[in-house]
C-alpha positions in Angstrom: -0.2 -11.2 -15.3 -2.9 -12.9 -17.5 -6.4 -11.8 -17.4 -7.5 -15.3 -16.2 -5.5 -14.7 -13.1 -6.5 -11.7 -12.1 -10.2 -12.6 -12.3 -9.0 -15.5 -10.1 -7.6 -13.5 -7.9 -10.5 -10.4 -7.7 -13.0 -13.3 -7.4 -11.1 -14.9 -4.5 -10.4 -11.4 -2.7 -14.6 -10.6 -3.1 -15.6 -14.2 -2.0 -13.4 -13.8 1.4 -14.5 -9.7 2.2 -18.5 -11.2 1.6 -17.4 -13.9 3.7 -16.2 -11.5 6.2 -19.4 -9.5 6.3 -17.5 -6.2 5.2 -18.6 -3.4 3.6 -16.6 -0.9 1.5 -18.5 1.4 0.9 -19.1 3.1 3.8 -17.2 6.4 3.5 -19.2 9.0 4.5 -18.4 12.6 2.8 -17.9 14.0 6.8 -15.4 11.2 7.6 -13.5 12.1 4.4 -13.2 15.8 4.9 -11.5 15.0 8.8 -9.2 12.5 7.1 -8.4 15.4 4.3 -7.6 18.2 7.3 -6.3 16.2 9.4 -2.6 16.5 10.2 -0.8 13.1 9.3 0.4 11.2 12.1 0.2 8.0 10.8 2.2 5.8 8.1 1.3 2.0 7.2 3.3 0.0 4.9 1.4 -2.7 2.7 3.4 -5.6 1.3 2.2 -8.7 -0.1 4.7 -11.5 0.5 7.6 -10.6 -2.2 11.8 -11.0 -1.3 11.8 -7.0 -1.8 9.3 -6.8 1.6 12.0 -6.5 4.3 14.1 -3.9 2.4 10.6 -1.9 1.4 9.5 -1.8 5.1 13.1 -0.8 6.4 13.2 2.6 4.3 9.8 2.9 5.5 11.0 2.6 8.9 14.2 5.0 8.8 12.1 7.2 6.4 9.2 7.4 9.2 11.7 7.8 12.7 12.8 11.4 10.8 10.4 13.9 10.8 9.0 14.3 14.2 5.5 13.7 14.5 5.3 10.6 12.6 4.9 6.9 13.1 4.7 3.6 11.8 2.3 1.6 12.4 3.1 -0.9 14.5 2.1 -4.0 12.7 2.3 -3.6 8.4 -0.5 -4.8 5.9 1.6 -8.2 5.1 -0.1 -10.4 3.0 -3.3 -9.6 1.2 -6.2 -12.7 3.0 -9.4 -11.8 5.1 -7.4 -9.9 7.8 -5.2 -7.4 6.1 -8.6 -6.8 4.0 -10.5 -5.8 7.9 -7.2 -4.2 9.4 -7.8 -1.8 5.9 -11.4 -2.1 6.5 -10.7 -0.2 9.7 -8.0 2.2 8.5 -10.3 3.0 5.9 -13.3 4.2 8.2 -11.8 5.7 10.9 -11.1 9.6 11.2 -7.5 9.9 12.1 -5.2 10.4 8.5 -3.0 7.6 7.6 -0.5 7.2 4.5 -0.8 4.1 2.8 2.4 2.7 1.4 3.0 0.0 -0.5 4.8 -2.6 -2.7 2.9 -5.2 -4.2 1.7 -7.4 -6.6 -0.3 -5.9 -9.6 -3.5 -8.1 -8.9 -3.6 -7.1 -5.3 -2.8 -3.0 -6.2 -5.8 -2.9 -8.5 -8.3 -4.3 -5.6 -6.8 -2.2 -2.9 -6.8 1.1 -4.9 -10.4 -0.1 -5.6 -11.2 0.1 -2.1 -9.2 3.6 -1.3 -11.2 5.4 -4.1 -14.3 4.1 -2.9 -13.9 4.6 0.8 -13.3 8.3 -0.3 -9.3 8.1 0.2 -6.6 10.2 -2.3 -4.6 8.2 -4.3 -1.4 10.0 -4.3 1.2 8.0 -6.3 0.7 4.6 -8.2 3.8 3.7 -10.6 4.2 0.1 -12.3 8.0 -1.8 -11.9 10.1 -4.5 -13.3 11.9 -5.8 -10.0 14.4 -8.4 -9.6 15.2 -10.2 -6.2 19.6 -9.3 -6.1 20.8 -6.6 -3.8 20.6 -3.8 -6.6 16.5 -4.6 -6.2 16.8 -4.5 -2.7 18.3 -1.4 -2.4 16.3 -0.1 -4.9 13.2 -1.1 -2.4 14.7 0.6 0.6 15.3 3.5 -1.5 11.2 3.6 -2.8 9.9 2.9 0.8 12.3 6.1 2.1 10.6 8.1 -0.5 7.0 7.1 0.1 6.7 7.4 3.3 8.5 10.9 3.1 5.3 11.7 1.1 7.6 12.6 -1.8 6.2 10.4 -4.9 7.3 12.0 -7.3 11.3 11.5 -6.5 10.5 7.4 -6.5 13.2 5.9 -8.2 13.5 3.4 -11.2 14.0 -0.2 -10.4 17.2 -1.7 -11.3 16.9 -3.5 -14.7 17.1 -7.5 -13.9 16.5 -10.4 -15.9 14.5 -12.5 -13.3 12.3 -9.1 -13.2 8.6 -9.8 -11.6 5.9 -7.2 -12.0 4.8 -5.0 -8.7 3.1 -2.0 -8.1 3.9 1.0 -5.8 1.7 3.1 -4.3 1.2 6.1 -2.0 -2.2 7.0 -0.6 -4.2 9.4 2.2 -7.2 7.5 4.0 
């Protein structure tokens, strides 16, 4: 992704949060430590509009109905405009611990991890892939959202190589 674009892109996101009346950077060191001890009961899945979304969110899904204890959220991140940016406002600032999964585009994984680390959240896992949109990809999504949400990051596998490949992020983090 050019440099143009993602300026274009950052510029857009800050114009609609300001627009919003949001702040970011409200983390308070108390609310932090309660996220950081408390036990994890929640798991939301970010996606931000790709072919790979459906398969990411099902191994999600089977990954999260498993171990007893856990749930999904009942409505994912989906899309990045002014009200995924306030539903993570909110998960951000509240005091019960949620992982954040995702797969998206590069752009929008540099302003959300932006907004983890400065709302005092962990960044657990952020790894860069080359995805096509055939069934190996697809698979290969179901497979990454099983292994994210099972809070195991480091067992995320490779994408499949493609030659229609698009660039998207993964990521894994407690807020």
């Amino acid at each position: 992704m050019s440099t143009d674009r993602r300026s274009i892109l950052k510029g857009l996101a800050a114009a609609g949060l300001m627009m919003t009346n949001l702040s970011w950077a409200q983390a308070s060191a108390p609310q932090a430590a309660a996220a950081a001890g408390a036990a994890l009961t929640d798991v939301t899945a970010l996606v931000s509009g790709s072919a790979l979304d459906a398969a990411f969110l099902a191994g999600v899904r089977q990954s999260v109905n498993a171990p007893a204890g856990q749930a999904l959220s009942a409505a994912p991140l989906q899309g990045l405009d002014a009200a995924t940016f306030a539903r993570l406002n909110q998960l951000l600032n509240d005091d019960s611990a949620t992982l954040l999964v995702g797969l998206i585009d590069d752009a929008s994984a540099a302003i959300v991890l932006e907004l983890v680390r400065s709302a005092g959240g962990r960044v657990l896992s952020v790894q860069h892939h080359r995805a096509g949109d055939d069934s190996a990809a697809s698979q290969w999504a179901k497979t990454l959202g099983q292994s994210l949400a099972s809070a195991s990051p480091a067992a995320t596998p490779n994408a499949p190589a493609s030659t229609q490949a698009r660039t998207c992020v993964s990521l894994s983090c407690m807020i």
